[in-house]
PDB file of N, CA, C and O in Angstrom:
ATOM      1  N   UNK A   1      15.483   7.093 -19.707  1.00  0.00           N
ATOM      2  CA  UNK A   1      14.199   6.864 -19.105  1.00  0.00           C
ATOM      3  C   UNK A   1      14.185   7.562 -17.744  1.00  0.00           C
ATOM      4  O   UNK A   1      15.125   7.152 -17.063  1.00  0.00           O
ATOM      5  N   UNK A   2      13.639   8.231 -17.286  1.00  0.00           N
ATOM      6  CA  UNK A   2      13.031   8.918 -16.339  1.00  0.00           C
ATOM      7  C   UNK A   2      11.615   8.013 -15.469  1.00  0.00           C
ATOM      8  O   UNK A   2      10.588   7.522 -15.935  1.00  0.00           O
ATOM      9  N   UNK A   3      12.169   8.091 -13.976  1.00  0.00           N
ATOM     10  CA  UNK A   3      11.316   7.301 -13.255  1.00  0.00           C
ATOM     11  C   UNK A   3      10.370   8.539 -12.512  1.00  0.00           C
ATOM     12  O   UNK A   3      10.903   9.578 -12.121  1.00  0.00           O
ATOM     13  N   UNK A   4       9.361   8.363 -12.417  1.00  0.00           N
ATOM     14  CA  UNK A   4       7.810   9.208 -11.547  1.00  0.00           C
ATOM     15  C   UNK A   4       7.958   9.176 -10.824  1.00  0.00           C
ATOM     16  O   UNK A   4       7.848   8.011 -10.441  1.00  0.00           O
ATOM     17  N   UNK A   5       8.355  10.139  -9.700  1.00  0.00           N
ATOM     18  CA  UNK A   5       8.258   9.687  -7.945  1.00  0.00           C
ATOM     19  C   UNK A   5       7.049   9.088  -7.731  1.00  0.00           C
ATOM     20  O   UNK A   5       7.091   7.944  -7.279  1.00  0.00           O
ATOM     21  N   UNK A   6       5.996   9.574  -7.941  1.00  0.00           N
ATOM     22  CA  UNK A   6       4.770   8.828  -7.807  1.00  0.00           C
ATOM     23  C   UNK A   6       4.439   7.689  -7.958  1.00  0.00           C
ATOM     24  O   UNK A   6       3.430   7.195  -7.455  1.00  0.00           O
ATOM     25  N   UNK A   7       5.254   7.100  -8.684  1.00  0.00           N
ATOM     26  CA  UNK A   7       5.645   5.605  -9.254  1.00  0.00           C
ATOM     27  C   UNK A   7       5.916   4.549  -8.139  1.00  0.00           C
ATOM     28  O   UNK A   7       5.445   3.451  -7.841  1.00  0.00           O
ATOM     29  N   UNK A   8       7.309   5.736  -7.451  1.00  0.00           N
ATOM     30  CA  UNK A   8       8.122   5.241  -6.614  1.00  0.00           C
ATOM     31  C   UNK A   8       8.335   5.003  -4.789  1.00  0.00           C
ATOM     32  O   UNK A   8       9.260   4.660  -4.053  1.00  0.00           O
ATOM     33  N   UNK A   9       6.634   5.485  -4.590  1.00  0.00           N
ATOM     34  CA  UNK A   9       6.532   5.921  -3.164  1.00  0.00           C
ATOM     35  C   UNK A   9       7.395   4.718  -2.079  1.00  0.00           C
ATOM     36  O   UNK A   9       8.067   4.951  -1.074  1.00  0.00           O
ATOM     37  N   UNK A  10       7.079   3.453  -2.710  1.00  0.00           N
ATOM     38  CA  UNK A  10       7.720   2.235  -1.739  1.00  0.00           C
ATOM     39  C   UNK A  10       9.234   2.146  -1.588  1.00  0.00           C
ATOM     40  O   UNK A  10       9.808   1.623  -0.632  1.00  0.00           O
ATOM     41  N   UNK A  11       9.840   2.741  -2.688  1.00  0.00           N
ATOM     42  CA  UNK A  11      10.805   2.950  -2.828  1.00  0.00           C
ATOM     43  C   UNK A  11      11.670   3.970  -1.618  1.00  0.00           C
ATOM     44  O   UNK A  11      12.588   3.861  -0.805  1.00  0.00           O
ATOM     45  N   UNK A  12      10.754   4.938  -2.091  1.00  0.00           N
ATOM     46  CA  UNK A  12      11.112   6.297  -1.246  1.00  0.00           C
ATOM     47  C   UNK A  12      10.928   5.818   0.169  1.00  0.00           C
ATOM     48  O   UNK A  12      11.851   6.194   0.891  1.00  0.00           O
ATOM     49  N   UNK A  13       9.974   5.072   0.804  1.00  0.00           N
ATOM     50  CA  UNK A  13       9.627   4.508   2.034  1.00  0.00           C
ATOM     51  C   UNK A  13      10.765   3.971   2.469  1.00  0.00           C
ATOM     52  O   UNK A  13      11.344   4.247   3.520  1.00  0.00           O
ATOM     53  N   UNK A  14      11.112   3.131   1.578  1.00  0.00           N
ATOM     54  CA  UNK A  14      12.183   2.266   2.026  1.00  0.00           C
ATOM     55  C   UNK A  14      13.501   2.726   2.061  1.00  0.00           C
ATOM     56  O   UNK A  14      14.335   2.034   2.646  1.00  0.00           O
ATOM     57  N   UNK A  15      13.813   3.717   1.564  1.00  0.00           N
ATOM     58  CA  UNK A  15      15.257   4.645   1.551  1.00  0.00           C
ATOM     59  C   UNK A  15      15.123   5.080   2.820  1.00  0.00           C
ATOM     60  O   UNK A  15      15.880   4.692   3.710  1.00  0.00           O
ATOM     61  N   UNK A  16      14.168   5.906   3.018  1.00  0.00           N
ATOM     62  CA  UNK A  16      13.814   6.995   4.292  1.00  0.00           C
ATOM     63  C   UNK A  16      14.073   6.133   5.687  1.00  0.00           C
ATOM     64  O   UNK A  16      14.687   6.589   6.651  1.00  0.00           O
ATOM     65  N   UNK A  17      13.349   4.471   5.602  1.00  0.00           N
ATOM     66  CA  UNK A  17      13.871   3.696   6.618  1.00  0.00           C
ATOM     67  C   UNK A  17      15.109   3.688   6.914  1.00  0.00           C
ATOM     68  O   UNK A  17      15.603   3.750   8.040  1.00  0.00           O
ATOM     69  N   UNK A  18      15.715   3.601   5.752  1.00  0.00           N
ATOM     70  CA  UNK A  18      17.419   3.002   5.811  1.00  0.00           C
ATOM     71  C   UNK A  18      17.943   4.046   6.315  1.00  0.00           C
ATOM     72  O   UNK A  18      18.607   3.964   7.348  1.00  0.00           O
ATOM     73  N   UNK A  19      17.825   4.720   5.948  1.00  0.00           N
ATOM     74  CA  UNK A  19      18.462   6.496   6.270  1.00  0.00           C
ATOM     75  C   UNK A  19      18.225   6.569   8.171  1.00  0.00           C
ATOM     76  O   UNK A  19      19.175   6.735   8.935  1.00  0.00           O
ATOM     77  N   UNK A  20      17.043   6.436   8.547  1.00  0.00           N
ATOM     78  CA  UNK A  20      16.900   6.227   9.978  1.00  0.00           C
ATOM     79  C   UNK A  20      17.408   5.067  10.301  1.00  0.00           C
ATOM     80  O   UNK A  20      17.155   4.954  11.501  1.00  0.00           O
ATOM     81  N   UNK A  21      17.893   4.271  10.002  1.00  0.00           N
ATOM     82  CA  UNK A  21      18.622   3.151  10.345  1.00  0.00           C
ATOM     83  C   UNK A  21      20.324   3.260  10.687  1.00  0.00           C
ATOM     84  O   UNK A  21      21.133   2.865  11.526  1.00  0.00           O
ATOM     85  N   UNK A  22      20.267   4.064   9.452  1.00  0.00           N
ATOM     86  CA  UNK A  22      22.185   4.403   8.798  1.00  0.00           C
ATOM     87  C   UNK A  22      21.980   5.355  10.705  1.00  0.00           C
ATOM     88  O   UNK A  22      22.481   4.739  11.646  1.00  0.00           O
ATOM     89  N   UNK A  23      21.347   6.578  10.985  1.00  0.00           N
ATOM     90  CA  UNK A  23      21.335   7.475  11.804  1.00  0.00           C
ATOM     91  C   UNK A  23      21.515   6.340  13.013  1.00  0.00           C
ATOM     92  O   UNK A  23      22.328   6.516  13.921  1.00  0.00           O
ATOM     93  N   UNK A  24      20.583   5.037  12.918  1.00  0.00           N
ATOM     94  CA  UNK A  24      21.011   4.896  14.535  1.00  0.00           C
ATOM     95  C   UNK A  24      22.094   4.020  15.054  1.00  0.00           C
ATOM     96  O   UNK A  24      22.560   3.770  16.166  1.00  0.00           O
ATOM     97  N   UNK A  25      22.416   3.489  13.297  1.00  0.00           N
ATOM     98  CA  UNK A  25      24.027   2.783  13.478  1.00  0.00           C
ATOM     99  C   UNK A  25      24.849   3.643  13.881  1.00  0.00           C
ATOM    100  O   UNK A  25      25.720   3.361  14.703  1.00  0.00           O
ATOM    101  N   UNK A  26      24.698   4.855  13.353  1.00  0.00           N
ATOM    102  CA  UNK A  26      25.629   5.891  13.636  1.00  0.00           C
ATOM    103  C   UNK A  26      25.809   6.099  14.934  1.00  0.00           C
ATOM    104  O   UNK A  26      27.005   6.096  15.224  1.00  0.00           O
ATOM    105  N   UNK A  27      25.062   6.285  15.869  1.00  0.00           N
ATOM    106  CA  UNK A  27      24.610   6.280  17.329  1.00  0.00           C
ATOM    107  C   UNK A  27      24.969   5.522  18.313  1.00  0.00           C
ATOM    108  O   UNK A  27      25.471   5.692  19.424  1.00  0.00           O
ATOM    109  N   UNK A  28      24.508   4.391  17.499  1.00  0.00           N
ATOM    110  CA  UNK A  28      24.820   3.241  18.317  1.00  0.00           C
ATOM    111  C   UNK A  28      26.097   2.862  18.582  1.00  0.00           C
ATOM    112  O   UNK A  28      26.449   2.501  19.705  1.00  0.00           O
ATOM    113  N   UNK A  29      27.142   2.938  17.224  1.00  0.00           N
ATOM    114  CA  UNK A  29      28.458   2.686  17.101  1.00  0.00           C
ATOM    115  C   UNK A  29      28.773   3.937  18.043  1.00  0.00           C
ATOM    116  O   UNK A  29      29.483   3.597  18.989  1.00  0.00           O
ATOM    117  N   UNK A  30      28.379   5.521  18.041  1.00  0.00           N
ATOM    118  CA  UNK A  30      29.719   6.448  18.745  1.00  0.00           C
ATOM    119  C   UNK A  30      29.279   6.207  20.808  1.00  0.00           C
ATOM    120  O   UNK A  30      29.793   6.589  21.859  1.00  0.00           O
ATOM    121  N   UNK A  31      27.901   5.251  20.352  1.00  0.00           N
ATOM    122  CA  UNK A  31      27.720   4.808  22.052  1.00  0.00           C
ATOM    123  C   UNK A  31      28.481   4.034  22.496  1.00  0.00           C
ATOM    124  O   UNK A  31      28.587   4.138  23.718  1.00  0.00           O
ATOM    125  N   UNK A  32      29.278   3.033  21.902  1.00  0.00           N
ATOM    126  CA  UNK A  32      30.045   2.260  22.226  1.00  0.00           C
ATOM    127  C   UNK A  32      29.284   0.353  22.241  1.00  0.00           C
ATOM    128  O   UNK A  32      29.643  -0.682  22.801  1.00  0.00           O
ATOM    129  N   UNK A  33      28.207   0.685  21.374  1.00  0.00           N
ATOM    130  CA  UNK A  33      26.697  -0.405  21.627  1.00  0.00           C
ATOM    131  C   UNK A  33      27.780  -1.866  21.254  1.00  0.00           C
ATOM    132  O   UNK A  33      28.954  -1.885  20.882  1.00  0.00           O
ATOM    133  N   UNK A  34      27.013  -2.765  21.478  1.00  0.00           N
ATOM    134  CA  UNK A  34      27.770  -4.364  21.602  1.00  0.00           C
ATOM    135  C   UNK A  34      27.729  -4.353  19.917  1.00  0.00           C
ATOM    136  O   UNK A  34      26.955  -3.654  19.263  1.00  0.00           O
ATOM    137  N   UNK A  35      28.931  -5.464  19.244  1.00  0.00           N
ATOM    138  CA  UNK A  35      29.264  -5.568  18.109  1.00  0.00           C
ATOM    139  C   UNK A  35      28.001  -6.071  17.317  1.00  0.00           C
ATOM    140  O   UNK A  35      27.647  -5.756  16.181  1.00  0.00           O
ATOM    141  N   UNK A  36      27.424  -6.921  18.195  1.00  0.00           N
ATOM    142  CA  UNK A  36      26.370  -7.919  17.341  1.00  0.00           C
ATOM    143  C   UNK A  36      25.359  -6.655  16.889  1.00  0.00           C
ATOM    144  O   UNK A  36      24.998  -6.139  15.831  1.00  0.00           O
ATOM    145  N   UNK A  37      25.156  -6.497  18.095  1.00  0.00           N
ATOM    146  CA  UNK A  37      23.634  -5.682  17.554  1.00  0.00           C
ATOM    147  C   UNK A  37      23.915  -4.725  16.375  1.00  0.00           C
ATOM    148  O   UNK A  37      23.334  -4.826  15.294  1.00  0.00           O
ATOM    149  N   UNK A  38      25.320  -3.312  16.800  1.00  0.00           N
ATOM    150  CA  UNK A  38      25.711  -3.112  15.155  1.00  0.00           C
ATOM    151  C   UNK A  38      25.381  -3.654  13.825  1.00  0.00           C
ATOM    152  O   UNK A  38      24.758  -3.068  12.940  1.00  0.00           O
ATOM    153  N   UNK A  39      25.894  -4.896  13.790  1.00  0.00           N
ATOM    154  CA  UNK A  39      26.115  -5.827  12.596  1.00  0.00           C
ATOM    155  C   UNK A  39      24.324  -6.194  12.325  1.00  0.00           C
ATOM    156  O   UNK A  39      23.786  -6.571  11.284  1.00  0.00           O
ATOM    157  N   UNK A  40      23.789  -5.956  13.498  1.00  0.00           N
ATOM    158  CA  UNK A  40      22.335  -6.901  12.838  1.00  0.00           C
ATOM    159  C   UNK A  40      21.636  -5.460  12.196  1.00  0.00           C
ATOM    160  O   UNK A  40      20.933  -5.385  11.188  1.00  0.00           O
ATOM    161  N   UNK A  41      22.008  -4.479  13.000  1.00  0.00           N
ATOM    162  CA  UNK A  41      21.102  -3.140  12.015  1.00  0.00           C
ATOM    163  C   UNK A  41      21.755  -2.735  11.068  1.00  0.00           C
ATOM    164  O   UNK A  41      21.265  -1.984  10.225  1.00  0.00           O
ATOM    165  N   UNK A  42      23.269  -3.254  11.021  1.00  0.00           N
ATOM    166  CA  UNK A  42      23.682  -2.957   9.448  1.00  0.00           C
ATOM    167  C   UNK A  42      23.144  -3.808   8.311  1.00  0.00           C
ATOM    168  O   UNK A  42      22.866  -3.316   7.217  1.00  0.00           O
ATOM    169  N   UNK A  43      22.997  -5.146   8.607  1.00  0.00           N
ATOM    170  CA  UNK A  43      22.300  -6.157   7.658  1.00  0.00           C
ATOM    171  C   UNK A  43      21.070  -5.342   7.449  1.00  0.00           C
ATOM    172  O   UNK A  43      20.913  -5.047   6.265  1.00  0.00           O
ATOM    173  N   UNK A  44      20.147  -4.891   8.262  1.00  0.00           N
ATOM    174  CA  UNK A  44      18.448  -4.898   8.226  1.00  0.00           C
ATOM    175  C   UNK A  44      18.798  -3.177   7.041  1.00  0.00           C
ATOM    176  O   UNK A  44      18.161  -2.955   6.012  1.00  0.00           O
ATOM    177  N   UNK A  45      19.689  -2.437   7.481  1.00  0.00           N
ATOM    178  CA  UNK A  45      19.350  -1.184   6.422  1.00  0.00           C
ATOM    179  C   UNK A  45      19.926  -1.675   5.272  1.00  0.00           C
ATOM    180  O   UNK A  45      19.206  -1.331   4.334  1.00  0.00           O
ATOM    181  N   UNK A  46      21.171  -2.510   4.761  1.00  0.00           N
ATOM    182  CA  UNK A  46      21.759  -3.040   3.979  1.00  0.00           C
ATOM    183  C   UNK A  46      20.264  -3.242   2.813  1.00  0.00           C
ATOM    184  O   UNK A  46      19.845  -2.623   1.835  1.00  0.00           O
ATOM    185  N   UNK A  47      19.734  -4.731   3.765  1.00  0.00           N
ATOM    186  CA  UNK A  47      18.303  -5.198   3.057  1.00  0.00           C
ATOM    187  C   UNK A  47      17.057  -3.775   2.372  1.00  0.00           C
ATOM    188  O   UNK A  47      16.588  -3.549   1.257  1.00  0.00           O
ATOM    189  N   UNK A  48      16.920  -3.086   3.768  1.00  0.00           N
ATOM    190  CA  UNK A  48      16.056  -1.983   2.785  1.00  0.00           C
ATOM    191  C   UNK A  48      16.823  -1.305   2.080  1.00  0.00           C
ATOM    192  O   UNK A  48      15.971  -0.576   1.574  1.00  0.00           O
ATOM    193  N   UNK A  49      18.163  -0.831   1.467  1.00  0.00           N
ATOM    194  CA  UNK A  49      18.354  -0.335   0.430  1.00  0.00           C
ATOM    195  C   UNK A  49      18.344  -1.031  -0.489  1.00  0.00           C
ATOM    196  O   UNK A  49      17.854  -0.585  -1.527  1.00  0.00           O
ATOM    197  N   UNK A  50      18.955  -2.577  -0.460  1.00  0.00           N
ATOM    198  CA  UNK A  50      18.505  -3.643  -1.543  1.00  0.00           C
ATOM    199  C   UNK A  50      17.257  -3.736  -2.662  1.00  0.00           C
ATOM    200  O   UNK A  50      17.194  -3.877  -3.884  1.00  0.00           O
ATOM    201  N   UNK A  51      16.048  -3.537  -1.272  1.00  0.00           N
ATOM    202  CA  UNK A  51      15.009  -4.061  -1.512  1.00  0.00           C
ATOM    203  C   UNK A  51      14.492  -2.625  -2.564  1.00  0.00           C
ATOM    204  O   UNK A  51      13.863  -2.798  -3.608  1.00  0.00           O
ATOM    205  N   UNK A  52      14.871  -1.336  -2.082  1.00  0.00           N
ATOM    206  CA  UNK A  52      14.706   0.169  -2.860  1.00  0.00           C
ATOM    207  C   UNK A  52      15.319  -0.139  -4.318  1.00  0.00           C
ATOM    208  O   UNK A  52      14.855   0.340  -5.352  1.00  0.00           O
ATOM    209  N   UNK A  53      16.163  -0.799  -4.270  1.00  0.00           N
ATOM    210  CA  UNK A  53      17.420  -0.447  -5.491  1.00  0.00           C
ATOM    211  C   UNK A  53      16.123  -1.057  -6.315  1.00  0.00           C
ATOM    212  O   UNK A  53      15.444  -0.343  -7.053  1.00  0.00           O
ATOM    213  N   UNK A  54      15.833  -2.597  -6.081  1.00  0.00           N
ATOM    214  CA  UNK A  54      14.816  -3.934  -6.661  1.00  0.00           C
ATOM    215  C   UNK A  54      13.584  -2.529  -7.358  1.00  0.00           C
ATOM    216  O   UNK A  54      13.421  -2.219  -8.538  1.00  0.00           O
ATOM    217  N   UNK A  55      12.983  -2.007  -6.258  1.00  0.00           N
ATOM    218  CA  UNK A  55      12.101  -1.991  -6.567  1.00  0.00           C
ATOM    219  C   UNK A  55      11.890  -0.688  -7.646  1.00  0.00           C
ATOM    220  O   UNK A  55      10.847  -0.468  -8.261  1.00  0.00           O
ATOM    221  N   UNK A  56      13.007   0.035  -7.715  1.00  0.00           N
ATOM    222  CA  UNK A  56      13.297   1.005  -8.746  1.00  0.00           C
ATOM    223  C   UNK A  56      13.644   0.360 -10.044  1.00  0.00           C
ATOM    224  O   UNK A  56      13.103   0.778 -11.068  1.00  0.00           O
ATOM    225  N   UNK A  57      14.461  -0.580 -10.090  1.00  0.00           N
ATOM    226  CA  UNK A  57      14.734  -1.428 -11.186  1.00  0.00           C
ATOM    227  C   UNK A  57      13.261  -1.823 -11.951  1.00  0.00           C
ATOM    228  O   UNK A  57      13.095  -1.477 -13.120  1.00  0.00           O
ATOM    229  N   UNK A  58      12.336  -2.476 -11.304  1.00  0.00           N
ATOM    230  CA  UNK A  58      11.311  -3.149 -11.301  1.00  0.00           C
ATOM    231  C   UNK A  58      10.150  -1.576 -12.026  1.00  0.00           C
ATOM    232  O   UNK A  58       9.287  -1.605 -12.904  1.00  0.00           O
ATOM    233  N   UNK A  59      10.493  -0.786 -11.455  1.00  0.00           N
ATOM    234  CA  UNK A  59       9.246   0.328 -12.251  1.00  0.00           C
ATOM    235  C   UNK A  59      10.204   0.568 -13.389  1.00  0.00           C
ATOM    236  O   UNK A  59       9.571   0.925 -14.382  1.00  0.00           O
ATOM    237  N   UNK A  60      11.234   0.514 -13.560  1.00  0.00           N
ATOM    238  CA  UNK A  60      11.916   0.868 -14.979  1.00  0.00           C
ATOM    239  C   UNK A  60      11.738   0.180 -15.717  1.00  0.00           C
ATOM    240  O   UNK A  60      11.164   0.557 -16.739  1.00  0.00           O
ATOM    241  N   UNK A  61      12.069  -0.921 -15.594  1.00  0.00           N
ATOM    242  CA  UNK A  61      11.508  -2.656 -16.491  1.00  0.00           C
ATOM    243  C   UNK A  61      10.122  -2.471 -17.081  1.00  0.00           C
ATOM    244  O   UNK A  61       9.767  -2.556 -18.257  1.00  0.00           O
ATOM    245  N   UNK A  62       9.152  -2.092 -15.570  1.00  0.00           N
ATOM    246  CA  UNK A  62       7.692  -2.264 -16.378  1.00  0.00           C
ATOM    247  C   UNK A  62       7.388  -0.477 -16.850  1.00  0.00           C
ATOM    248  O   UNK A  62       6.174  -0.274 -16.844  1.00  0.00           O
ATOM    249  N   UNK A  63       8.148   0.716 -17.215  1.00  0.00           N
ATOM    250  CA  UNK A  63       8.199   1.325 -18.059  1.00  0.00           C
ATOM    251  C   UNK A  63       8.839   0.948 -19.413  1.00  0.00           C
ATOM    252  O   UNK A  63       8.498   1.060 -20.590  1.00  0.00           O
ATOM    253  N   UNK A  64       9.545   0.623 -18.978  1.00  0.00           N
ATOM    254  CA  UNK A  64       9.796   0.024 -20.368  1.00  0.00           C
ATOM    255  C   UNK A  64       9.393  -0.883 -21.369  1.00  0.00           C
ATOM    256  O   UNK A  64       9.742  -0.950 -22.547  1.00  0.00           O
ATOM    257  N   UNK A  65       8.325  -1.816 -20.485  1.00  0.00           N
ATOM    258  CA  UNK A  65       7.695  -2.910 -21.169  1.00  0.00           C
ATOM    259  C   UNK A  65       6.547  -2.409 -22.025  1.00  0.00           C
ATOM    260  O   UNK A  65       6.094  -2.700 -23.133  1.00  0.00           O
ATOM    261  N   UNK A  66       6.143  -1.194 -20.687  1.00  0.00           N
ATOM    262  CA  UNK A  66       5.182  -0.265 -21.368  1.00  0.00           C
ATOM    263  C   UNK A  66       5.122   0.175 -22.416  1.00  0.00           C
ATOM    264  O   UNK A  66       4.359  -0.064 -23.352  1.00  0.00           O
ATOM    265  N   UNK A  67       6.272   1.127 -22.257  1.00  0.00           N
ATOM    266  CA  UNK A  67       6.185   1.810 -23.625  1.00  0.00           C
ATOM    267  C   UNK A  67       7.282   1.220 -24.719  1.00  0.00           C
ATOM    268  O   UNK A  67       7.294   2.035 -25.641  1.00  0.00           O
ATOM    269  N   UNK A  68       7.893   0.510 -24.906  1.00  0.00           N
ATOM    270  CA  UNK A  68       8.414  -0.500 -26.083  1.00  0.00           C
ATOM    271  C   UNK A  68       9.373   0.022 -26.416  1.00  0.00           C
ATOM    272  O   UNK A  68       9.166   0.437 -27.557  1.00  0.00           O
ATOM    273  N   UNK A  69      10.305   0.258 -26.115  1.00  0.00           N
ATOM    274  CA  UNK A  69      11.308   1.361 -27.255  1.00  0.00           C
ATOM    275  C   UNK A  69      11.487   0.171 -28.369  1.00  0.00           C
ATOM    276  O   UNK A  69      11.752  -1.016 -28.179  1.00  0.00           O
ATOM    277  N   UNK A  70      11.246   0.903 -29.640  1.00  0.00           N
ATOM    278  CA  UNK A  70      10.603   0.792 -30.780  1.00  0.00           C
ATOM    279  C   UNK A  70      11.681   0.082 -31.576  1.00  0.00           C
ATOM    280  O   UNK A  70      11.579  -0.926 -32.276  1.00  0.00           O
ATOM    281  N   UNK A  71      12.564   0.712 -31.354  1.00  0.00           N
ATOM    282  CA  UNK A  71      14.092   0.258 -32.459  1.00  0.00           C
ATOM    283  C   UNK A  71      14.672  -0.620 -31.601  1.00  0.00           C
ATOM    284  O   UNK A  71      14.887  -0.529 -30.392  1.00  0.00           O
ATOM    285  N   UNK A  72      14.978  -1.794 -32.666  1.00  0.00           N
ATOM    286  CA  UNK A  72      15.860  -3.042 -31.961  1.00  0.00           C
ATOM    287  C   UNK A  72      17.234  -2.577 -31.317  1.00  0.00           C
ATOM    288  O   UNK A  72      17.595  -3.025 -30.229  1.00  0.00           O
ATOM    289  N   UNK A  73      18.005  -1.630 -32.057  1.00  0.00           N
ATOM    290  CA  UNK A  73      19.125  -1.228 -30.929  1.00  0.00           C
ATOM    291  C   UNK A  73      18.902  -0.631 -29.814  1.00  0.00           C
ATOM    292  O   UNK A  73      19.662  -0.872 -28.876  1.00  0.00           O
ATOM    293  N   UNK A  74      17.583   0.483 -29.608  1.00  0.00           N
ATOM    294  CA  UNK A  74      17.792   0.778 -28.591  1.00  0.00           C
ATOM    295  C   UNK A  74      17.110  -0.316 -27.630  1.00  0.00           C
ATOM    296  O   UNK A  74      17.263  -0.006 -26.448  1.00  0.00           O
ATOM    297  N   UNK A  75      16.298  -1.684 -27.845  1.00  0.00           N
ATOM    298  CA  UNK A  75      16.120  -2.811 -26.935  1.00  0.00           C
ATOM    299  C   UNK A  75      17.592  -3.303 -26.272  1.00  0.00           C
ATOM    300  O   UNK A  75      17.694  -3.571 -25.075  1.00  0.00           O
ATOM    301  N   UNK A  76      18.177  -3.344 -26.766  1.00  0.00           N
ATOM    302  CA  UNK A  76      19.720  -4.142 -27.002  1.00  0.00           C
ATOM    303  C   UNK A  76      20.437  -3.159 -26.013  1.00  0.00           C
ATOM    304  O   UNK A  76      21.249  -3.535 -25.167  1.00  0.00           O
ATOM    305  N   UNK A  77      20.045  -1.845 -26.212  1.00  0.00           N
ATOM    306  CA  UNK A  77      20.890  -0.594 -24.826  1.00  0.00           C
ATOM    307  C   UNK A  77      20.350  -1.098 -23.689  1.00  0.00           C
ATOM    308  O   UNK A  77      20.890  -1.705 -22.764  1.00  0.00           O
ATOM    309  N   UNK A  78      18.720  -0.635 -23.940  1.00  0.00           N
ATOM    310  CA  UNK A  78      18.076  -0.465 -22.746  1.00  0.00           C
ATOM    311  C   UNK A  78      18.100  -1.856 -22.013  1.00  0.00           C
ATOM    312  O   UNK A  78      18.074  -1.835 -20.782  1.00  0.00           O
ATOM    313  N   UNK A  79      18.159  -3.351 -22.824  1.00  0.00           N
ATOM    314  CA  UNK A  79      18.352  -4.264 -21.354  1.00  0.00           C
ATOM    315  C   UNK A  79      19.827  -4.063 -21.164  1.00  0.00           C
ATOM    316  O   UNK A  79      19.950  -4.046 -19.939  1.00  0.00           O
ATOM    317  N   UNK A  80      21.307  -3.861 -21.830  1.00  0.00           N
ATOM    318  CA  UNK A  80      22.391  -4.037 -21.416  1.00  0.00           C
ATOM    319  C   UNK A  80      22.441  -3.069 -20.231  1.00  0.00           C
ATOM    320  O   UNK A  80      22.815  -3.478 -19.132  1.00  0.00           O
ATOM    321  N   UNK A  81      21.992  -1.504 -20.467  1.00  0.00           N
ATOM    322  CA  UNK A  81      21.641  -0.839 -19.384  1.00  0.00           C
ATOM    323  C   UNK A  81      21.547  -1.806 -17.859  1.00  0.00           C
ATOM    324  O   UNK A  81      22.292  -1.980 -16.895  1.00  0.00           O
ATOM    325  N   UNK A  82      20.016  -2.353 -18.335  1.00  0.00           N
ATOM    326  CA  UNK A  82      19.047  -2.804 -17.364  1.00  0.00           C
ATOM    327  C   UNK A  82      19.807  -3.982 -16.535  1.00  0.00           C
ATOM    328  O   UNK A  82      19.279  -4.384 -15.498  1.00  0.00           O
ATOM    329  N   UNK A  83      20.949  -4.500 -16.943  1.00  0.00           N
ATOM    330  CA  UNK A  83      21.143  -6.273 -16.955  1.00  0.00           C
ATOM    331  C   UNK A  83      22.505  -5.251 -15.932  1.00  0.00           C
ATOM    332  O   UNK A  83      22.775  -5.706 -14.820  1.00  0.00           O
ATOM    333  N   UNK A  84      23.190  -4.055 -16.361  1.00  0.00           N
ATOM    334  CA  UNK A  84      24.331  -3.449 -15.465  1.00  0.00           C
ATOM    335  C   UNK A  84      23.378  -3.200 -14.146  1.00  0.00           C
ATOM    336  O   UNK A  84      23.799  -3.807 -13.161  1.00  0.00           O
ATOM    337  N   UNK A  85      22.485  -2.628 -13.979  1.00  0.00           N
ATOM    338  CA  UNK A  85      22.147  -2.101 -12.350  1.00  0.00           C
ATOM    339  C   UNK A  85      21.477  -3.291 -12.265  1.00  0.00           C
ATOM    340  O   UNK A  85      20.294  -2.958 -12.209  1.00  0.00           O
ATOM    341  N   UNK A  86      21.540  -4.425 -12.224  1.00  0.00           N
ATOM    342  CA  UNK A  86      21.023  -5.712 -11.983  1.00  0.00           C
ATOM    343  C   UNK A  86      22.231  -5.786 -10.946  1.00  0.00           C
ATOM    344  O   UNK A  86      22.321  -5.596  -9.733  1.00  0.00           O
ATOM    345  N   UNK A  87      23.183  -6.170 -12.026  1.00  0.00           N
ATOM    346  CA  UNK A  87      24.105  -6.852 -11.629  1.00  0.00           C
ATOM    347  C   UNK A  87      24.805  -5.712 -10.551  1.00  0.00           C
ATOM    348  O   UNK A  87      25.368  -6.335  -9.651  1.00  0.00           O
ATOM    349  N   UNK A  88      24.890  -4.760 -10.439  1.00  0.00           N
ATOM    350  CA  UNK A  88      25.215  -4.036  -9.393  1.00  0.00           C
ATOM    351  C   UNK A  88      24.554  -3.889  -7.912  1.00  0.00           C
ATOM    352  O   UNK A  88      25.020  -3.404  -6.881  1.00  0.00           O
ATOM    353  N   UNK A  89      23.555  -4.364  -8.133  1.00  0.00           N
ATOM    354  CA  UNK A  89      22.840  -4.462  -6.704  1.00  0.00           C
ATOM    355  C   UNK A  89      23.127  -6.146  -6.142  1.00  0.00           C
ATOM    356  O   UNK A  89      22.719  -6.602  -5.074  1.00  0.00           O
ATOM    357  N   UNK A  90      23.841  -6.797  -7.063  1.00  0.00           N
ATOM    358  CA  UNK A  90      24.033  -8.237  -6.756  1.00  0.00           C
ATOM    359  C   UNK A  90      25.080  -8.436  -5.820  1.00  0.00           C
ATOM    360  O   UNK A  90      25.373  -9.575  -5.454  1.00  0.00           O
TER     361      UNK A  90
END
C-alpha cells in the first residue's frame, strides 16, 4: 500500500516540527543549555514524531478500509502488517 502525500500534509507538518526541534536540541546541548530544559524538548519532538508515526498509520488503516483488500489472506497480512507498526511506535 502506498500512502498520498496529499493525504499526509499533518503528518509532514509534524515531522518538519520535530526536525526543527531535533536542530535546536542539537544547539542547545553543544551550548552547554541546563539538563532539564534538554530533556523537556526531547520529550515535546519525541511526542511530534509519535503523533506523525499515529497519524500515518491512521491514513493507511482508512486506505485500507477503503479499498478492502478482497482476499481473506491478504486481510490477515495487511492487519499483521498493520498490528507490527502499531506495536512499534508503542
Amino acid at each position: 500500500m502506498e500512502l498520498a502525500p496529499e493525504e499526509l500534509t499533518g503528518a509532514i507538518n509534524r515531522l518538519r516540527r520535530a526536525q526543527g526541534q531535533i536542530a535546536g536540541i542539537i544547539r542547545m546541548i553543544e551550548e552547554g543549555r541546563d539538563c532539564e530544559d534538554v530533556i523537556t524538548q526531547l520529550a515535546a519532538a519525541s511526542k511530534a514524531l509519535d503523533r506523525a508515526g499515529f497519524a500515518i498509520i491512521a491514513t493507511g488503516l482508512q486506505q485500507c478500509l477503503a479499498e478492502g483488500d478482497t482476499a481473506n489472506g491478504d486481510q490477515q497480512q495487511t492487519r499483521t502488517r498493520l498490528e507490527k507498526l502499531f506495536l512499534s511506535l508503542a
